[in-house]
KOLLUM-551221 format. One record per atom (N, C-alpha, C, CB): x, y, z; residue in three letters. Coordinates in steps of 0.1 Angstrom, whole numbers, padded with zeros to 4 digits, always signed. Glycine has a CB too. Example, Ala and Ser with C-alpha at 12.3 -4.5 7.8 and 13.67 -1.06 7.14 Angstrom:
# residues 2
+0132-0057+0078ala +0123-0045+0078ala +0132-0033+0078ala +0113-0045+0090ala +0128-0022+0071ser +0137-0011+0071ser +0129+0000+0079ser +0141-0006+0057ser 
***
This chain:
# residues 211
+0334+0311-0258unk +0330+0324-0262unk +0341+0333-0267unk +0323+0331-0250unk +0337+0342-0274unk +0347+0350-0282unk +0348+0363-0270unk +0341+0356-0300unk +0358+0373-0272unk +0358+0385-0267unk +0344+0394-0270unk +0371+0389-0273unk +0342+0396-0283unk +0332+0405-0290unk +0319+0401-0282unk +0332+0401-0308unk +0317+0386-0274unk +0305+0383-0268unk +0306+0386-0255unk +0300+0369-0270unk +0318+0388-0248unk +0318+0392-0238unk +0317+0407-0233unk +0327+0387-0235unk +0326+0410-0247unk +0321+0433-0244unk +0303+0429-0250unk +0334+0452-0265unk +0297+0427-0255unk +0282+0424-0258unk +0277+0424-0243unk +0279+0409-0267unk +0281+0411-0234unk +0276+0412-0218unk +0276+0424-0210unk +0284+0404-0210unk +0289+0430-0212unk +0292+0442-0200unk +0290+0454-0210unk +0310+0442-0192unk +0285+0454-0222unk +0278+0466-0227unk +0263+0464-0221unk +0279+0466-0243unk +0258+0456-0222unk +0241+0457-0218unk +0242+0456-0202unk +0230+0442-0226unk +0253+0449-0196unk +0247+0452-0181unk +0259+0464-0176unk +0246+0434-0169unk +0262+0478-0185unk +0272+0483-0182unk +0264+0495-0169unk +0279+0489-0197unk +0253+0493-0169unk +0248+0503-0158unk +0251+0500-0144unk +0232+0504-0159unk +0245+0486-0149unk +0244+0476-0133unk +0259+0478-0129unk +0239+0455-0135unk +0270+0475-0137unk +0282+0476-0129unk +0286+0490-0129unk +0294+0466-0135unk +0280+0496-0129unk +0288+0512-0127unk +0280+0516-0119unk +0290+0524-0139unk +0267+0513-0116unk +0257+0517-0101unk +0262+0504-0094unk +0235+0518-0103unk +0263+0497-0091unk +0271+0483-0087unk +0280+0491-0076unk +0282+0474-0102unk +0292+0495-0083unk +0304+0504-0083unk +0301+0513-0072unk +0306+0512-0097unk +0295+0521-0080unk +0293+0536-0071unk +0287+0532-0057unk +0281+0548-0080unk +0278+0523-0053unk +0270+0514-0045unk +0279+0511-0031unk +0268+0499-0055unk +0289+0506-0037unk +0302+0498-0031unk +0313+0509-0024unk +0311+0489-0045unk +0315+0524-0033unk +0321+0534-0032unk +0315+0540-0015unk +0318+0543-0045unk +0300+0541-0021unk +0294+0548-0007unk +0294+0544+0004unk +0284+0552-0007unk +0295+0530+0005unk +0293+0522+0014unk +0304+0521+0023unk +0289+0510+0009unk +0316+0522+0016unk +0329+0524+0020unk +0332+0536+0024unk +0337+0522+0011unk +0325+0548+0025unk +0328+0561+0025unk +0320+0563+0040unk +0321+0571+0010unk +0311+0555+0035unk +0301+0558+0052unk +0307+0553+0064unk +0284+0551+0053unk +0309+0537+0058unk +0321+0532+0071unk +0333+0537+0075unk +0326+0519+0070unk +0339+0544+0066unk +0351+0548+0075unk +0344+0560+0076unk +0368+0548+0070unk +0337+0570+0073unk +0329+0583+0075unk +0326+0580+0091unk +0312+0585+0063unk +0319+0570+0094unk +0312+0567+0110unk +0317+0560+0119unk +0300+0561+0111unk +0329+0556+0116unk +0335+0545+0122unk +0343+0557+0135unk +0347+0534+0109unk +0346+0552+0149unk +0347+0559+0153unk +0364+0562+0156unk +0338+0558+0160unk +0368+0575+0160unk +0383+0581+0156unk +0393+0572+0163unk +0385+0597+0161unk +0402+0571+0156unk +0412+0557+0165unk +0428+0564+0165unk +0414+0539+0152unk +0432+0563+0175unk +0443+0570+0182unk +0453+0556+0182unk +0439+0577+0200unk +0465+0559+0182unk +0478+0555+0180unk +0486+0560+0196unk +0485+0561+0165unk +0483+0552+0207unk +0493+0557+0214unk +0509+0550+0221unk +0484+0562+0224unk +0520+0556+0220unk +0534+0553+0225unk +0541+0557+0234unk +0540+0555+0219unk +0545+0550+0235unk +0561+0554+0243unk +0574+0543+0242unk +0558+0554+0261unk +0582+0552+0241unk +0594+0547+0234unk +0605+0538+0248unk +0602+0563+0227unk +0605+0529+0252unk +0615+0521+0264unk +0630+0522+0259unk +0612+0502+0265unk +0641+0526+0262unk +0653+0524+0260unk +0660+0516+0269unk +0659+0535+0259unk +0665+0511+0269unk +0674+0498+0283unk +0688+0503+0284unk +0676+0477+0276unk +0690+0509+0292unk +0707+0513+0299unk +0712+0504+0308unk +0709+0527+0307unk +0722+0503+0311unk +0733+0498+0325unk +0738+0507+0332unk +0747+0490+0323unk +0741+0504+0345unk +0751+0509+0353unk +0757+0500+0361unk +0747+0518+0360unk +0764+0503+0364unk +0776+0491+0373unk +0777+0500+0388unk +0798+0489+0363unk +0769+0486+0396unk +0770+0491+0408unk +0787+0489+0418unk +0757+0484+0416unk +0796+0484+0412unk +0810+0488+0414unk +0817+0484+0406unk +0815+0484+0423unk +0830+0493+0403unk +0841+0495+0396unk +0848+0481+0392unk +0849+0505+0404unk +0858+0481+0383unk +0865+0469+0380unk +0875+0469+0393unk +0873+0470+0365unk +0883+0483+0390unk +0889+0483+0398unk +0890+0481+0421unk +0892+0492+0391unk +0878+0478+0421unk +0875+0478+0434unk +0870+0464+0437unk +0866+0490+0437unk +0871+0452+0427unk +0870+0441+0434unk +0877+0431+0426unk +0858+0439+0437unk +0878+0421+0428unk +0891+0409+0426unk +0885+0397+0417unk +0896+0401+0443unk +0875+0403+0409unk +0870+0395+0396unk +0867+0404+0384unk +0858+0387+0398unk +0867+0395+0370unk +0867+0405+0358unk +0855+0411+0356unk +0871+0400+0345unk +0848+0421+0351unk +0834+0427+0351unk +0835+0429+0331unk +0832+0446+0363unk +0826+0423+0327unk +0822+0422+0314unk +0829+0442+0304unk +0800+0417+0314unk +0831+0438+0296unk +0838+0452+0293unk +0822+0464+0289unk +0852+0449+0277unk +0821+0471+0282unk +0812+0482+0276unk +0802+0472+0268unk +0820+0494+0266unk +0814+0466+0254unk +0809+0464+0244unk +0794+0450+0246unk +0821+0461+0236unk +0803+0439+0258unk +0793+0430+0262unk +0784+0438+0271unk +0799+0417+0270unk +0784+0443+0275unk +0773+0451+0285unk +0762+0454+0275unk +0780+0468+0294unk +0768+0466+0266unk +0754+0468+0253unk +0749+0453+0249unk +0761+0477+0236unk +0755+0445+0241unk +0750+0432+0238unk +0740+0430+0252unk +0763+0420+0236unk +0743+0431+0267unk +0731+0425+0274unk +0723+0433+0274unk +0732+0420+0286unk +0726+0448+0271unk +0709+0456+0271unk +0701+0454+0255unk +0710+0476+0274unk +0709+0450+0251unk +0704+0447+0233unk +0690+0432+0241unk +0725+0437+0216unk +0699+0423+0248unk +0695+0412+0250unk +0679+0409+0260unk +0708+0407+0254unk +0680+0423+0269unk +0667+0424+0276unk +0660+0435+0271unk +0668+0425+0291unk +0663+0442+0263unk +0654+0452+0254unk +0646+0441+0249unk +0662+0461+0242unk +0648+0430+0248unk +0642+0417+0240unk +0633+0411+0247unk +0653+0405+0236unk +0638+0409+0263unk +0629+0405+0269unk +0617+0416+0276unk +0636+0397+0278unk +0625+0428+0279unk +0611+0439+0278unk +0600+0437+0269unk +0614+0453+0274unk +0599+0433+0258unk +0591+0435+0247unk +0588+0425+0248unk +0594+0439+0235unk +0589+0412+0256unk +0581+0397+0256unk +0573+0399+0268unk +0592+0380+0256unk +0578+0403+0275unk +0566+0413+0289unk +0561+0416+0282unk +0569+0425+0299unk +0565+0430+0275unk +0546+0437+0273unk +0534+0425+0265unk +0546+0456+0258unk +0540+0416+0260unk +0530+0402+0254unk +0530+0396+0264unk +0534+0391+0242unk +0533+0391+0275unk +0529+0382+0282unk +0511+0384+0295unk +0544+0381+0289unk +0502+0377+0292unk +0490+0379+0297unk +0492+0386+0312unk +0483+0366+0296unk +0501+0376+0320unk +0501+0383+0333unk +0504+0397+0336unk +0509+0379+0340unk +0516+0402+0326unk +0523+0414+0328unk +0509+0423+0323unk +0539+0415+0318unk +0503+0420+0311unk +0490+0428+0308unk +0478+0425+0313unk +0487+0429+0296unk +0476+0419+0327unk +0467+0417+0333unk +0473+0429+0350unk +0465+0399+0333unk +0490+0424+0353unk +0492+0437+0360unk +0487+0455+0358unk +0505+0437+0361unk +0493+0458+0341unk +0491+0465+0337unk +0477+0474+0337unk +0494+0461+0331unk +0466+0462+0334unk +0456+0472+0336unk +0447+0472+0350unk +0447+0470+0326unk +0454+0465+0359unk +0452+0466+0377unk +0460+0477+0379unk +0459+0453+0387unk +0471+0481+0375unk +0479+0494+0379unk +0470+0504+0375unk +0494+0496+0371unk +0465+0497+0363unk +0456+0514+0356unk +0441+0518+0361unk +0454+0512+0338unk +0438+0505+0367unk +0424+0511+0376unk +0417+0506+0366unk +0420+0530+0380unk +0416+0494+0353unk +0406+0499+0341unk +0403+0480+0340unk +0416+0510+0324unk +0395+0478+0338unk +0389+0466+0332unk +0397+0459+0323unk +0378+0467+0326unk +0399+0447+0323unk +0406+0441+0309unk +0393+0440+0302unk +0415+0425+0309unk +0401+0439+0290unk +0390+0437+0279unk +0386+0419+0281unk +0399+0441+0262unk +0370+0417+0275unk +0367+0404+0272unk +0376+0400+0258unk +0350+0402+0271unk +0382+0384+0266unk +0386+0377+0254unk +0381+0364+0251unk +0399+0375+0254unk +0387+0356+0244unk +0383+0343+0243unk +0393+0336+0252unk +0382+0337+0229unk +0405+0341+0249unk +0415+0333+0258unk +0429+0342+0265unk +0420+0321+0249unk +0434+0336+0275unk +0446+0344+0280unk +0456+0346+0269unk +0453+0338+0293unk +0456+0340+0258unk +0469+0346+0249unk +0466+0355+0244unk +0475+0340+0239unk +0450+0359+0243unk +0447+0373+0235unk +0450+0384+0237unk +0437+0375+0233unk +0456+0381+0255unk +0456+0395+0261unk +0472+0399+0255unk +0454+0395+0280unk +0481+0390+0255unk +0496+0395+0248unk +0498+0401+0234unk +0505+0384+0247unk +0486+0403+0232unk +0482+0411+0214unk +0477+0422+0215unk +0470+0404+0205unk +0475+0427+0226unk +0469+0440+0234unk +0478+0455+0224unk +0476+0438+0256unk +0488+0452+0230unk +0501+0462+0228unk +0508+0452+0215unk +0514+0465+0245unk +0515+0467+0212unk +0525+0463+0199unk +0535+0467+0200unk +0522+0468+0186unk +0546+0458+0201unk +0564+0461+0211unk +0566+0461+0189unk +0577+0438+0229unk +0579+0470+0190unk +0586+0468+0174unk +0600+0476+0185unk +0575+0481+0154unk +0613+0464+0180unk +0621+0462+0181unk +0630+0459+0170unk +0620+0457+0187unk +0641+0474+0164unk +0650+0470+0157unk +0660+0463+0158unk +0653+0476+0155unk +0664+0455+0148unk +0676+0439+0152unk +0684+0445+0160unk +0688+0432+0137unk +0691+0442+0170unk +0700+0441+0179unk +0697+0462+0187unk +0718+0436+0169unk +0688+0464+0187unk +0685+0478+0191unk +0684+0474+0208unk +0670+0485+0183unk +0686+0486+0214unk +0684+0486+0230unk +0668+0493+0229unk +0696+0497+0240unk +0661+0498+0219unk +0650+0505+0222unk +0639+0495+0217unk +0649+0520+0215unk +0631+0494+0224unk +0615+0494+0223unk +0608+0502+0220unk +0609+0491+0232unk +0598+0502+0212unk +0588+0512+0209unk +0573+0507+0211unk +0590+0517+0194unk +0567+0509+0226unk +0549+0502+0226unk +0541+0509+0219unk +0539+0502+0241unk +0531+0506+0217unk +0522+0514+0205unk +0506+0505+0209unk +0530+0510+0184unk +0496+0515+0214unk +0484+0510+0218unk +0470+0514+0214unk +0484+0511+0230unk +0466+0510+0205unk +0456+0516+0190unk +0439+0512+0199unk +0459+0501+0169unk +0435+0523+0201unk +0417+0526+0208unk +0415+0540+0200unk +0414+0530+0230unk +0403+0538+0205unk +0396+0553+0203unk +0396+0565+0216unk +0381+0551+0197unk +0397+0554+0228unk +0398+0568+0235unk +0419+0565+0244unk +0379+0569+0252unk +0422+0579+0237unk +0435+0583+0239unk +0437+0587+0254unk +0438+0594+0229unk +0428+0590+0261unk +0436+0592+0275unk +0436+0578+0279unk +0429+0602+0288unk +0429+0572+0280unk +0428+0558+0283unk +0440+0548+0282unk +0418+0554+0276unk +0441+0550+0265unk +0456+0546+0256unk +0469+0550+0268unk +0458+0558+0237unk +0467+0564+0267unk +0480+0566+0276unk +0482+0565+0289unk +0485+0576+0275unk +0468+0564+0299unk +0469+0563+0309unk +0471+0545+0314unk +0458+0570+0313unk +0474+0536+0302unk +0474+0525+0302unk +0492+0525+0303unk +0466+0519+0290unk +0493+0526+0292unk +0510+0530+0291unk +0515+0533+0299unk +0515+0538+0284unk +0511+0545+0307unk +0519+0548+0322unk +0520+0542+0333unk +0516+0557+0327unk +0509+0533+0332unk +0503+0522+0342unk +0520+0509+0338unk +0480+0513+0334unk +0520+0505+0324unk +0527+0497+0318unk +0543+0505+0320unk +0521+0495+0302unk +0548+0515+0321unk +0561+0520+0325unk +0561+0522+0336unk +0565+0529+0319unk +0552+0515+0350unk +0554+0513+0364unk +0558+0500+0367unk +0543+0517+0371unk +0546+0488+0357unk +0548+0480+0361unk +0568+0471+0352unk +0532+0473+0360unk +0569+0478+0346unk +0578+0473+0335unk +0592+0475+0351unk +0580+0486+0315unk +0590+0493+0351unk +0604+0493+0359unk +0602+0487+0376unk +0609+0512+0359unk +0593+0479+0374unk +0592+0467+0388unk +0599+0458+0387unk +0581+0460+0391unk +0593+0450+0378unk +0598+0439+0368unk +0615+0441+0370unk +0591+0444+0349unk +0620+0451+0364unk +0630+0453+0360unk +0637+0455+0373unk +0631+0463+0350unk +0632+0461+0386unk +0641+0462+0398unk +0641+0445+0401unk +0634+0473+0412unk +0631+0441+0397unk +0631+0427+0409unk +0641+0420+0400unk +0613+0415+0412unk +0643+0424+0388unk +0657+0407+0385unk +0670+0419+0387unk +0657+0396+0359unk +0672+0433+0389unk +0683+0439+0395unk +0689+0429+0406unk +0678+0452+0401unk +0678+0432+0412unk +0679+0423+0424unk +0685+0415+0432unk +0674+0417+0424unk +0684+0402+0421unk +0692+0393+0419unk +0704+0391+0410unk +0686+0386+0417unk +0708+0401+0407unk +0722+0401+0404unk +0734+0413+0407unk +0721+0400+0390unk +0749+0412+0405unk +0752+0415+0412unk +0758+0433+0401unk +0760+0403+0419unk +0762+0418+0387unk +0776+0433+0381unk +0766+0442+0375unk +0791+0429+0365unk +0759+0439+0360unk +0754+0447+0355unk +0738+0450+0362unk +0756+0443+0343unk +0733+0463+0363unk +0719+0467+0364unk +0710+0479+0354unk +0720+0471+0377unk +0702+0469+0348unk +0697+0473+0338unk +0686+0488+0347unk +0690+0458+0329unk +0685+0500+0337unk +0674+0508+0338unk +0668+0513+0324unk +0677+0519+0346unk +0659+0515+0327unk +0648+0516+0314unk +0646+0536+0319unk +0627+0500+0316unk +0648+0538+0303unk +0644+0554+0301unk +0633+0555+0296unk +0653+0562+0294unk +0620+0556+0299unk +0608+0558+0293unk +0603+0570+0290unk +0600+0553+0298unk +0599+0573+0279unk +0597+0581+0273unk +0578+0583+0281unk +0601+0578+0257unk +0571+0600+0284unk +0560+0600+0284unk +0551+0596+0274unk +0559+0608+0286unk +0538+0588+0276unk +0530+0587+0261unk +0526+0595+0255unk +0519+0582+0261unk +0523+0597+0243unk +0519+0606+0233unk +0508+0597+0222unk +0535+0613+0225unk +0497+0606+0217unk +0489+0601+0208unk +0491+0609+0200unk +0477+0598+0211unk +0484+0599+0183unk +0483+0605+0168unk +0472+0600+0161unk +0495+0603+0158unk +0458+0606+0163unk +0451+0603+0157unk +0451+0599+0140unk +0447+0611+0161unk +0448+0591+0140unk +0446+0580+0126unk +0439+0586+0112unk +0436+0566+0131unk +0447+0591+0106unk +0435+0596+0099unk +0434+0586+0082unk +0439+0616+0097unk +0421+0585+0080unk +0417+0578+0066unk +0426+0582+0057unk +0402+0582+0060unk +0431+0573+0050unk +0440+0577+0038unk +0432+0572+0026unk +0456+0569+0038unk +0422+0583+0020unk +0409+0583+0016unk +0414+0576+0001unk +0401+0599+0015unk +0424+0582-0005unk +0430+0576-0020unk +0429+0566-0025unk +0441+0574-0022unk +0437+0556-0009unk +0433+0542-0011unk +0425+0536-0011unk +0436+0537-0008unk +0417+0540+0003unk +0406+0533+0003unk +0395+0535-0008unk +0402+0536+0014unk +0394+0545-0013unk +0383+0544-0024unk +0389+0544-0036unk +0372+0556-0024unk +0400+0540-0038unk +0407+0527-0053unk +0402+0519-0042unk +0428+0525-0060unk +0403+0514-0034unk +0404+0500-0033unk +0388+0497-0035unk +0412+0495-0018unk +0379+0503-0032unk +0364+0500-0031unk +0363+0502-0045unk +0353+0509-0021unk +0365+0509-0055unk +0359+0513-0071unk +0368+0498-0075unk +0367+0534-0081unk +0379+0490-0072unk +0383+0480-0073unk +0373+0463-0071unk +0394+0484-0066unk +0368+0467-0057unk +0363+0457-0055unk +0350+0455-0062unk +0362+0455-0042unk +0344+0471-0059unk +0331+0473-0068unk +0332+0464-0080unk +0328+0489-0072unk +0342+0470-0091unk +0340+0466-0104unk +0341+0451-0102unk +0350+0472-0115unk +0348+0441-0096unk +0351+0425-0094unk +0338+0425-0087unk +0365+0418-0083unk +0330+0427-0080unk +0316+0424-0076unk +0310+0418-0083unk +0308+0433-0073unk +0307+0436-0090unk +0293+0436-0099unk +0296+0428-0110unk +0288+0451-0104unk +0309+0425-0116unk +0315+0419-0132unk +0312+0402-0124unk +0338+0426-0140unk +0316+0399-0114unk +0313+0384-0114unk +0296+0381-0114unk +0321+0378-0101unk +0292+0393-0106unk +0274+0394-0109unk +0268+0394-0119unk +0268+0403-0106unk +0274+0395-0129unk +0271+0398-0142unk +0273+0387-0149unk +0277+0408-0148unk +0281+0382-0150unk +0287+0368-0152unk +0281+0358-0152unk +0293+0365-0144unk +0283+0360-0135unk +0273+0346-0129unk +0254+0349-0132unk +0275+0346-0107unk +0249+0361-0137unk +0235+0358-0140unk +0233+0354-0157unk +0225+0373-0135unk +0247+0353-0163unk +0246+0354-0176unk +0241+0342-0179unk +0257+0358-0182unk +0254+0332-0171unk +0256+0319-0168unk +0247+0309-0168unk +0260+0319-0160unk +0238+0317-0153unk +0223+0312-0149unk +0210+0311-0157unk +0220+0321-0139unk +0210+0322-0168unk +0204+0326-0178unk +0206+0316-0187unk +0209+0338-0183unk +0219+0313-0191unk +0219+0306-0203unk +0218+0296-0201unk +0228+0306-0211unk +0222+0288-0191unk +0221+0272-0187unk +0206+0271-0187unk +0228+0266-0172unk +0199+0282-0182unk +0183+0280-0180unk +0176+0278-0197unk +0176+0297-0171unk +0180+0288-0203unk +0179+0288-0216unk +0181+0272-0223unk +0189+0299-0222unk +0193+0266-0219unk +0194+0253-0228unk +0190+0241-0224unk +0206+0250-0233unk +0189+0247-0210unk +0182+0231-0207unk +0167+0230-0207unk +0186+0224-0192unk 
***
């Protein structure tokens, strides 16, 4: 087929794909229009040391500053494999008085929360996406009880360095539609819809026609 037969197609079915379109627009407008409001909630973990005694007050070497940061760089790492681990988010929402959610399986529950960790950073940032925000944060606070447990019990067992976590209170930011895109992206899909619809009945048409 030439070009000149294809503008011929999408001139005679130029309605169908522009009500097609518009079709696709509204449909998109209503779902995020009704969909209900979705909150972003955080809190920020930082990992410090302290040295429960001096170099000078005992008769072995104690790692200097610089290795000390490297080991809170190093359990900032493992804080953030807690907040994924199912047990730790099965304590979590026992701390918090609240039901887990139904899953299919215990790894789903480590997908719960969202840990983001800059390369070699001491900070953690959790981040816990619902629609109801006290909940979001009353989860989180539940999760910065059980974290700094966690964190006394392997103190514990050691002697030089002792890690503490500075947690920040939660805070929410409601989500709002970034309408621009989303309706390019629907006037986008619309037109690929309706133009392969058009297409495909042309197709259907003509094969019907010759055979």
């Amino acid at each position: 087929m030439e070009l000149r037969e294809y503008l011929a197609i999408f001139n005679r079915a130029k309605w169908v794909i522009i009500v097609g379109t518009i079709v696709v627009v509204v449909l998109t407008f209503l779902v995020i229009k009704l969909s209900k409001t979705q909150y972003d909630s955080t809190m920020t973990i930082t990992v410090g040391y302290q040295r429960p005694v001096q170099q000078g007050n005992v008769g072995y070497f104690l790692y200097d500053d610089y290795y000390s940061m490297q080991s809170s760089g190093l359990f900032a790492t493992t804080v953030a494999s807690w907040m994924q681990s199912p047990n730790i988010v099965q304590a979590i929402y026992a701390q918090a008085g609240i039901t887990l959610p139904k899953v299919r399986n215990a790894s789903q529950l480590g997908k719960i929360f969202t840990v983001s960790q800059s390369q070699q950073s001491t900070t953690d940032t959790v981040t816990l996406r619902g629609p109801d925000k006290n909940q979001s944060e009353k989860l989180l606070s539940a999760a910065s009880q059980v974290l700094e447990q966690q964190t006394n019990n392997l103190n514990n067992n050691q002697k030089n360095n002792q890690f503490i976590l500075q947690i920040t209170q939660p805070s929410s930011t409601k989500i709002e539609p970034f309408w621009s895109l989303d309706i390019s992206i629907a006037i986008v899909l619309g037109l690929l819809v309706t133009t392969f619809g058009v297409m495909l009945n042309w197709y259907l048409t003509d094969h019907k026609a010759r055979g």
